[in-house]
C-alpha beads as a LAMMPS data file, in Angstrom:
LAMMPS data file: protein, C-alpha beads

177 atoms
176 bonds

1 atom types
1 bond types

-500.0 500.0 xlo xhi
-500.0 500.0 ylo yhi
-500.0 500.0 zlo zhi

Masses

1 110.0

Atoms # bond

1 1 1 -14.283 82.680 192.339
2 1 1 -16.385 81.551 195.668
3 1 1 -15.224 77.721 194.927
4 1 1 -11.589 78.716 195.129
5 1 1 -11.883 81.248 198.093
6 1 1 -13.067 77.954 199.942
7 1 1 -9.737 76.788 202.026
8 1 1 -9.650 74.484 204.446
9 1 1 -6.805 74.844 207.490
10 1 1 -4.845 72.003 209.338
11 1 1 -1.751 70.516 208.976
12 1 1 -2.073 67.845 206.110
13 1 1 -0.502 65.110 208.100
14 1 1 -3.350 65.082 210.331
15 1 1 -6.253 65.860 208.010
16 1 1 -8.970 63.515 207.238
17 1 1 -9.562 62.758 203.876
18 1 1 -12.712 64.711 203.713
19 1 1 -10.760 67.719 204.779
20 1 1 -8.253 67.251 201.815
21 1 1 -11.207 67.308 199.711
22 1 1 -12.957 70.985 199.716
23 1 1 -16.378 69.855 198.167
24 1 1 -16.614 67.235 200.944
25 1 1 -18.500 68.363 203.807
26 1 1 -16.767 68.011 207.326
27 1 1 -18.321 67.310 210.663
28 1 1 -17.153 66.215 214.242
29 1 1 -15.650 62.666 212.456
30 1 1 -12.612 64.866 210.808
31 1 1 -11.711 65.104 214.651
32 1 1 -11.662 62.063 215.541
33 1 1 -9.508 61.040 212.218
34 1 1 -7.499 63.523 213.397
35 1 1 -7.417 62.312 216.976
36 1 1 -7.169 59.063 215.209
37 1 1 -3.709 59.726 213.953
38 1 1 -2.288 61.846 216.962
39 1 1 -3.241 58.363 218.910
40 1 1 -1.728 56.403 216.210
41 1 1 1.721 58.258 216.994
42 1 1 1.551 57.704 220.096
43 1 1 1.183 54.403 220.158
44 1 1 3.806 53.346 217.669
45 1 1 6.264 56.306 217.483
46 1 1 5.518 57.152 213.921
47 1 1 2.696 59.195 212.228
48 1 1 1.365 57.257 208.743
49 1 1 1.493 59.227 205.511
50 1 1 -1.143 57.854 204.321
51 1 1 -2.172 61.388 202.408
52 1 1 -4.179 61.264 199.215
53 1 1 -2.092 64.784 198.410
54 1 1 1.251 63.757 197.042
55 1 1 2.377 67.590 195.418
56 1 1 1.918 69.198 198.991
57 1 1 5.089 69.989 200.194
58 1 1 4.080 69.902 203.949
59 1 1 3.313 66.187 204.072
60 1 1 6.480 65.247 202.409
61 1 1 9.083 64.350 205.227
62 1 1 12.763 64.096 204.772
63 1 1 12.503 61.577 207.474
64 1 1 9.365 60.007 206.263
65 1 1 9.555 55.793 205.117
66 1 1 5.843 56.039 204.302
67 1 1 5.142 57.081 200.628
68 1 1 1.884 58.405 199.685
69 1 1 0.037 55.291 198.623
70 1 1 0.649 53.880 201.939
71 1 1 -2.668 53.016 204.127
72 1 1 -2.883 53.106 207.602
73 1 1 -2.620 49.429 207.201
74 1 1 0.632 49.409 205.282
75 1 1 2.382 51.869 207.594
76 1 1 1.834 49.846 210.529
77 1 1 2.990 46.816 209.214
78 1 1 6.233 47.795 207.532
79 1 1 7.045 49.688 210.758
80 1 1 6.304 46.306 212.531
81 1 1 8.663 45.180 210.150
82 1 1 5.574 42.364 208.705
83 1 1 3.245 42.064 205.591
84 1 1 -0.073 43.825 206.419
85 1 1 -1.600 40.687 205.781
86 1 1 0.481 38.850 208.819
87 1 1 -1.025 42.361 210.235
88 1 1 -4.159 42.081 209.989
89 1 1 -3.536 38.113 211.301
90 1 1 -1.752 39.838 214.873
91 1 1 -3.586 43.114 215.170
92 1 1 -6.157 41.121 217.874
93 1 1 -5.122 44.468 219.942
94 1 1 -7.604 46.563 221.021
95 1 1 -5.349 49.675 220.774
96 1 1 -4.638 49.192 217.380
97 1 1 -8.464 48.483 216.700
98 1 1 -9.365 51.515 218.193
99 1 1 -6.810 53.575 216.156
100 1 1 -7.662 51.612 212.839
101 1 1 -11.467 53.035 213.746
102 1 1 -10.400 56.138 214.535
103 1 1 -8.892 56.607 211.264
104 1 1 -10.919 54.642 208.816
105 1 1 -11.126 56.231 205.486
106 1 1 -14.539 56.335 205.290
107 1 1 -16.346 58.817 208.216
108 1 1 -19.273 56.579 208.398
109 1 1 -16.904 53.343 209.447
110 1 1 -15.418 56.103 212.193
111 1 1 -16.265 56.931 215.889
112 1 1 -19.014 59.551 215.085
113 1 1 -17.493 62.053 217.796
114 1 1 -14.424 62.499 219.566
115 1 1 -17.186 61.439 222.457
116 1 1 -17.290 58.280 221.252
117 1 1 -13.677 57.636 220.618
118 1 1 -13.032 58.697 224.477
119 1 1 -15.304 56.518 225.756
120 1 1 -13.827 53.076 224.201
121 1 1 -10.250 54.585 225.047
122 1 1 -12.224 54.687 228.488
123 1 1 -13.851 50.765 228.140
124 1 1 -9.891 50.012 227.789
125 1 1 -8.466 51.757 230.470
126 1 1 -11.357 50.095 232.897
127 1 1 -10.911 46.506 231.046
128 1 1 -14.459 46.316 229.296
129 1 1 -14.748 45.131 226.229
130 1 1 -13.793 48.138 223.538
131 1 1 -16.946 49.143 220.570
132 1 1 -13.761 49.032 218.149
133 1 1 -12.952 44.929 218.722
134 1 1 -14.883 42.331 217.030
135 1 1 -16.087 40.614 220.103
136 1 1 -16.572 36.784 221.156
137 1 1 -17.238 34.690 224.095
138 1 1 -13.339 34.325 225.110
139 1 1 -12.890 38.113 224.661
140 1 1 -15.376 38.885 227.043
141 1 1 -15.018 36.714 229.358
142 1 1 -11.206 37.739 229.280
143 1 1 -12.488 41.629 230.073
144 1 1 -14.625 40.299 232.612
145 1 1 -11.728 38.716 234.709
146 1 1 -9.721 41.325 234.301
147 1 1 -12.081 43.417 235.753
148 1 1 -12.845 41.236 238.663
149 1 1 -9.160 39.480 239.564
150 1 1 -9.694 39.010 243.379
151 1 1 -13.393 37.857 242.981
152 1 1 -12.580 35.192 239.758
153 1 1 -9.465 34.077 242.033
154 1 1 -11.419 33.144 244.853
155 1 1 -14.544 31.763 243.019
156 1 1 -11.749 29.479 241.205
157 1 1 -10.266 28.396 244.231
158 1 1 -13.352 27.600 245.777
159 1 1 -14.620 25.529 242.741
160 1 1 -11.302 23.730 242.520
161 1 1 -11.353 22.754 246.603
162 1 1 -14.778 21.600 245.927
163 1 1 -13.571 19.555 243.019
164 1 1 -11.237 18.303 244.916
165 1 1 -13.282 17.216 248.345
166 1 1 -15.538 16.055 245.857
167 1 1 -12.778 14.040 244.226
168 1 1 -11.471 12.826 248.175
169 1 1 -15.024 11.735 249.486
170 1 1 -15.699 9.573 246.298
171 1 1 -12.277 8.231 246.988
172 1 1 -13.239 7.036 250.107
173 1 1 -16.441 5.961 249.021
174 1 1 -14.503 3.641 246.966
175 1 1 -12.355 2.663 249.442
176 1 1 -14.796 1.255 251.558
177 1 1 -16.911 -0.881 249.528

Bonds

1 1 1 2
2 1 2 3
3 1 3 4
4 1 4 5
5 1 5 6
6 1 6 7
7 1 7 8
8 1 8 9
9 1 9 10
10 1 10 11
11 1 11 12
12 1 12 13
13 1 13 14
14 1 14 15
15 1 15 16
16 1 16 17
17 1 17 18
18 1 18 19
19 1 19 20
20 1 20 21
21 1 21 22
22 1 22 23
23 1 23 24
24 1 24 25
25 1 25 26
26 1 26 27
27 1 27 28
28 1 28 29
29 1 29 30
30 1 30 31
31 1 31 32
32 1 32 33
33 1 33 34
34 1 34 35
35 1 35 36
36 1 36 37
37 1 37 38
38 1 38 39
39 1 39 40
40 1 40 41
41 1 41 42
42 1 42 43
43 1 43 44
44 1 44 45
45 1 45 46
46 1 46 47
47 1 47 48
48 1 48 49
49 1 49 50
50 1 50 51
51 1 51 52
52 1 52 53
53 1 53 54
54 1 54 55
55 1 55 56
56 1 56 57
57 1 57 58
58 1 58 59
59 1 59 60
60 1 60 61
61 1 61 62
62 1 62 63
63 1 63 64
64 1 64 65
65 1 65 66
66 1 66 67
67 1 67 68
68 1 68 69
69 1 69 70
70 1 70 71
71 1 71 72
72 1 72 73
73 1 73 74
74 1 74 75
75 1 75 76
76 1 76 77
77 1 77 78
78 1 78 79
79 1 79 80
80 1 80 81
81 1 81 82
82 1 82 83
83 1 83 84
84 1 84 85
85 1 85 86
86 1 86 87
87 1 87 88
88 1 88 89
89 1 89 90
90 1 90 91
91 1 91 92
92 1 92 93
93 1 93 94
94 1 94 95
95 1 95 96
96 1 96 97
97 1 97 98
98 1 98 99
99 1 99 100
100 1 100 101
101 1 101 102
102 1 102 103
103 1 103 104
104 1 104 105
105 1 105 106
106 1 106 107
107 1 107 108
108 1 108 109
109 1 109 110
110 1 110 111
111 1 111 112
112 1 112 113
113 1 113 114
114 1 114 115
115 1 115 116
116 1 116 117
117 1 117 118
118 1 118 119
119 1 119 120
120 1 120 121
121 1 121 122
122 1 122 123
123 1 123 124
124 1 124 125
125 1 125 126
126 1 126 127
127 1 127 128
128 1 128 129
129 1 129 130
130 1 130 131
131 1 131 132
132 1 132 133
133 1 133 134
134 1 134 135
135 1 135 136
136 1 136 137
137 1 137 138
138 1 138 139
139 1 139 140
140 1 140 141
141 1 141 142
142 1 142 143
143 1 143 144
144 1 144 145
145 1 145 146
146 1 146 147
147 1 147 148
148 1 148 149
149 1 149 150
150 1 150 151
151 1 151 152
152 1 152 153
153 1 153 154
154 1 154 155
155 1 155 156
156 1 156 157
157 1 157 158
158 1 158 159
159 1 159 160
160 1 160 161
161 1 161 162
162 1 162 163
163 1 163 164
164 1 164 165
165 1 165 166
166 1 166 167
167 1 167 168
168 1 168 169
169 1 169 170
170 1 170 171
171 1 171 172
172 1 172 173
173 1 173 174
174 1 174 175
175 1 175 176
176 1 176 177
């Protein structure tokens, strides 16, 4: 039968779930799930079972906490030793937000190429804001000093000496009358 001579290779653990499925077309987003995971282990020492294939040997671990109905989510907090909930409440990092896209379930929710995926791991190493973060005004503004230390240091000083001869001749001002 042509549906059954269909396989798909990869080692589960890192498969997206469109690769698990064999009727499910895959593109250049099964990388980056991939990717997605690899980073996720790097980043917190553990790799998530979070496999939708519970009979294959291969992704069952002897050293494995994770069981199969564990998401992405759910790993990470119970290795954080926290609810996923209180997760969701401290994952404000962008390294975690750039594995959760990296690995979202869904490959339209996903980096759409390992391309993409490099170049926010790039916006982080070089302190821009990162695709994967929901972004406001104090989050920007935050990347944007870090980016420029010596030049917000100085423009700060400069505005607080002003402030402060500002502060000094009204003072006198004062003073006088």
């Amino acid at each position: 039968d042509e549906e059954q001579a269909i396989k798909r290779i990869g080692t589960p653990k890192y498969m997206s779930p469109e690769q698990l499925d064999i009727t499910i077309p895959v593109d250049s987003r099964s990388d980056v799930y991939s990717l997605g995971i690899i980073f996720y282990e790097v980043i917190s020492g553990v790799i998530p079972n979070n496999k939708r294939v519970a009979d294959d040997t291969e992704t069952q671990d002897a050293d494995s906490s994770y069981n199969t109905e564990d998401t992405l989510l759910d790993a990470m907090a119970r290795y954080r030793q926290t609810t996923p909930y209180e997760l969701k409440k401290m994952m404000h990092g962008e390294l975690d937000a750039i594995a959760l896209k990296a690995t979202e379930a869904s490959p339209e929710r996903r980096y759409q190429s390992p391309a993409h995926f490099s170049e926010d791991l790039e916006r982080y190493l070089h302190h821009f804001p990162v695709y994967a973060k929901q972004k406001n005004n104090f989050y920007i503004i935050r990347k944007f000093i870090q980016r420029h230390k010596v030049a917000t240091t100085l423009v700060s000083c400069l505005f607080a000496g002003l402030l402060f001869s500002m502060f000094t001749i009204a003072q006198l001002l004062y003073d006088e009358k």
